[in-house]
N, C-alpha and C positions, 0 to 999 in steps of 0.2 A: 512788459516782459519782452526779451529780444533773445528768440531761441538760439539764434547762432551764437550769441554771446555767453550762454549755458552752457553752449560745446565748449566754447574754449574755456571754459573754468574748469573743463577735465580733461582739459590735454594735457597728452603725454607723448610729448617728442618722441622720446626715444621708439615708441609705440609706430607713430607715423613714419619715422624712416622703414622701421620693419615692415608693415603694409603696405609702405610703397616699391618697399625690393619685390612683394607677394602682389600687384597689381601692373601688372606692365601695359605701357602707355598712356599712364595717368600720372601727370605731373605731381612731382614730392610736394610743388607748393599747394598743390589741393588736400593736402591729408593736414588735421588738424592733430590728430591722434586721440580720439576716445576710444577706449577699450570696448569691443564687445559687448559684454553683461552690464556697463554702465550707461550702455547706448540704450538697448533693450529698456532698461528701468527709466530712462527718464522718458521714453517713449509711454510708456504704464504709465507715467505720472500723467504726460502731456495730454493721453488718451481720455483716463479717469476725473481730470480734473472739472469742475466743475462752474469753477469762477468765471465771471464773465470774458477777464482781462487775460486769462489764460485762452481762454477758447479763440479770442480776437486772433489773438498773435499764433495759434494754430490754424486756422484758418488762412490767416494769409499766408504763414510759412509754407500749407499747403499748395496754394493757389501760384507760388513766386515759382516759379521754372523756367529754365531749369536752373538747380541749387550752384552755387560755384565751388562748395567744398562738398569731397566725397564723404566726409562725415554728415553732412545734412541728407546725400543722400540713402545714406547708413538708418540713419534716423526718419528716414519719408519711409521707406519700406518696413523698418520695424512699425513705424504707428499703421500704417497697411496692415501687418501681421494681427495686428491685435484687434481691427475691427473685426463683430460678430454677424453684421447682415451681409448677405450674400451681395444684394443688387448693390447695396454701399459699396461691397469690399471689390466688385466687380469694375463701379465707374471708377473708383480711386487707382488699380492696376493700369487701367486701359489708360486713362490722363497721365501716369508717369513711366509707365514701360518704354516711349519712345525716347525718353530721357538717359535711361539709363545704359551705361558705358561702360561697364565690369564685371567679371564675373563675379565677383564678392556681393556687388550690391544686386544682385539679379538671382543669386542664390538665399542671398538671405529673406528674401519677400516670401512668406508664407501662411497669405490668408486662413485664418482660423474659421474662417465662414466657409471656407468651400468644402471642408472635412464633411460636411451633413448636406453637401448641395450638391454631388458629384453627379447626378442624373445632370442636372445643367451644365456644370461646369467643361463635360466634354464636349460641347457644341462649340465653347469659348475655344480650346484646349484646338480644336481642328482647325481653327482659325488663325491663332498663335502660332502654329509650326509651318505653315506654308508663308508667313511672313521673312520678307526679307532686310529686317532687320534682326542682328546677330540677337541680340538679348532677350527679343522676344518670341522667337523661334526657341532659342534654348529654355524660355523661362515655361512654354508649352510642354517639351517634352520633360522637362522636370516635376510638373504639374503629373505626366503621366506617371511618369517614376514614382511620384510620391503617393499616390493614390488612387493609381489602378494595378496595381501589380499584386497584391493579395485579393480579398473579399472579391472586388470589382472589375476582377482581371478577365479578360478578353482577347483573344487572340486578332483581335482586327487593329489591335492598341500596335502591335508589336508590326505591322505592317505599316500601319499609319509612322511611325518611325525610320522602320526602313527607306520607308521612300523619301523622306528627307536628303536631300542632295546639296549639297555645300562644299565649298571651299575655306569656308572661313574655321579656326582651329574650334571655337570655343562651343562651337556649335556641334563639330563633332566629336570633340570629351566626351559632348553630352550623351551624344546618341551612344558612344562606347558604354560610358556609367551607364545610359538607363539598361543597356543588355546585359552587360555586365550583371547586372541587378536583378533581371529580368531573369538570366540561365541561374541565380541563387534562389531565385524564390517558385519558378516557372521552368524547372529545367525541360520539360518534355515539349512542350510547349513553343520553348524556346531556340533550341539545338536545332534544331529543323533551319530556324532564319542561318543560322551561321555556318549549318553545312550548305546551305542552298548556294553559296557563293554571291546574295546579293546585295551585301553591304562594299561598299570599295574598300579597296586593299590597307590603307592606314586605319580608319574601324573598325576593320575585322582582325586589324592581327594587334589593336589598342583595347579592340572588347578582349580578347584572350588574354593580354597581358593582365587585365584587372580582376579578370574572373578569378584567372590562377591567384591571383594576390588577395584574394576572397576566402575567408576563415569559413566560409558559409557552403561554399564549394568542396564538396570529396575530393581526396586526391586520386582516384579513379577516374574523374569526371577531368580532374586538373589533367592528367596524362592522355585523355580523350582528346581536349582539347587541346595540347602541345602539338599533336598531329596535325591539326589542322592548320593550324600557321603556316601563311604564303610566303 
């Protein structure tokens, strides 16, 4: 079996022009075009399977980095999502995080083992954001967004954020979305960071624009913070 050659038995052109207008900086001739939910599923198969000659060719598809088509690495981060052990789902993250080049494929990664491991996971997570590669700095505070901002929320989380400092854009979306995110679910909590003034001037008035654009947000809350915009 030769997984990249699976990809292309579900390409769809048209698919790949479109994600390549929604990925910038990543060459049109790296997108194969597999859709989404078709990516996810053969990733299930790839996962589940159990043959030997499956596993071979898993294995090394894993092992081969980094991938030369962004659908293969569509498909590394979905078979990442679906492992269940933690310490697994942990060295497989750490071995392809410096690979990854997008924000598509650094979003999509979302170990299902770390939902039940989060006492660990934020040791990882502090590690991740001081990193000075863009993807993996964002894929840290993502990790926070996703999983400490209910149940497990903390107010040392939203400082450990803060103080992120970057130039680079995609790192700070992030930090926008996770406040953004953060004043919906944590507004008291939260409002404090963004009146403090210590986020810089593009994330603080990029978290307001998203919060307002937040169904999750009163509009009380939304004209609270139209004020504050610099």
């Amino acid at each position: 079996m030769k997984i990249t050659d699976r990809l292309f038995e579900l390409q769809d052109k048209e698919y790949a022009a479109f994600q390549a207008k929604l990925t910038p900086g990543v060459p049109l001739e790296s997108f194969i075009g597999v859709r989404v939910p078709k990516c996810h599923a053969f990733a299930k198969e790839l996962y589940k399977a159990e043959d030997a000659e499956t596993q071979r060719a898993l294995s090394k598809f894993l092992e081969k980095l980094p991938h030369k088509y962004y659908d293969e690495n569509m498909l590394h981060c979905s078979i990442i999502s679906e492992v269940k052990e933690y310490d697994k789902a942990i060295e497989m993250v750490e071995a392809f995080l410096p690979y990854v080049d997008n924000w598509a494929v650094c979003d999509t990664m979302k170990p299902k083992a770390f939902k039940k491991n989060t006492d660990l996971l934020i040791k990882k997570i502090k590690v991740w954001v001081k990193s000075k590669h863009v993807y993996t700095c964002r894929f840290g505070i993502e990790m926070l967004m996703n999983f400490y901002l209910d149940d497990k929320f903390d107010g040392e989380f939203l400082k450990i954020v803060a103080g992120v400092k970057s130039e680079e854009y995609y790192v700070n979306m992030m930090i926008a979305w996770y406040f953004a995110t953060a004043l919906a679910k944590q507004w008291d909590a939260t409002i404090g960071v963004i009146e403090s003034g210590v986020l810089g001037n593009w994330v603080h008035n990029k978290t307001i624009q998203k919060a307002r654009e937040s169904y999750r947000i009163a509009e009380e809350q939304k004209a609270y913070l139209l004020g504050l915009k610099r």
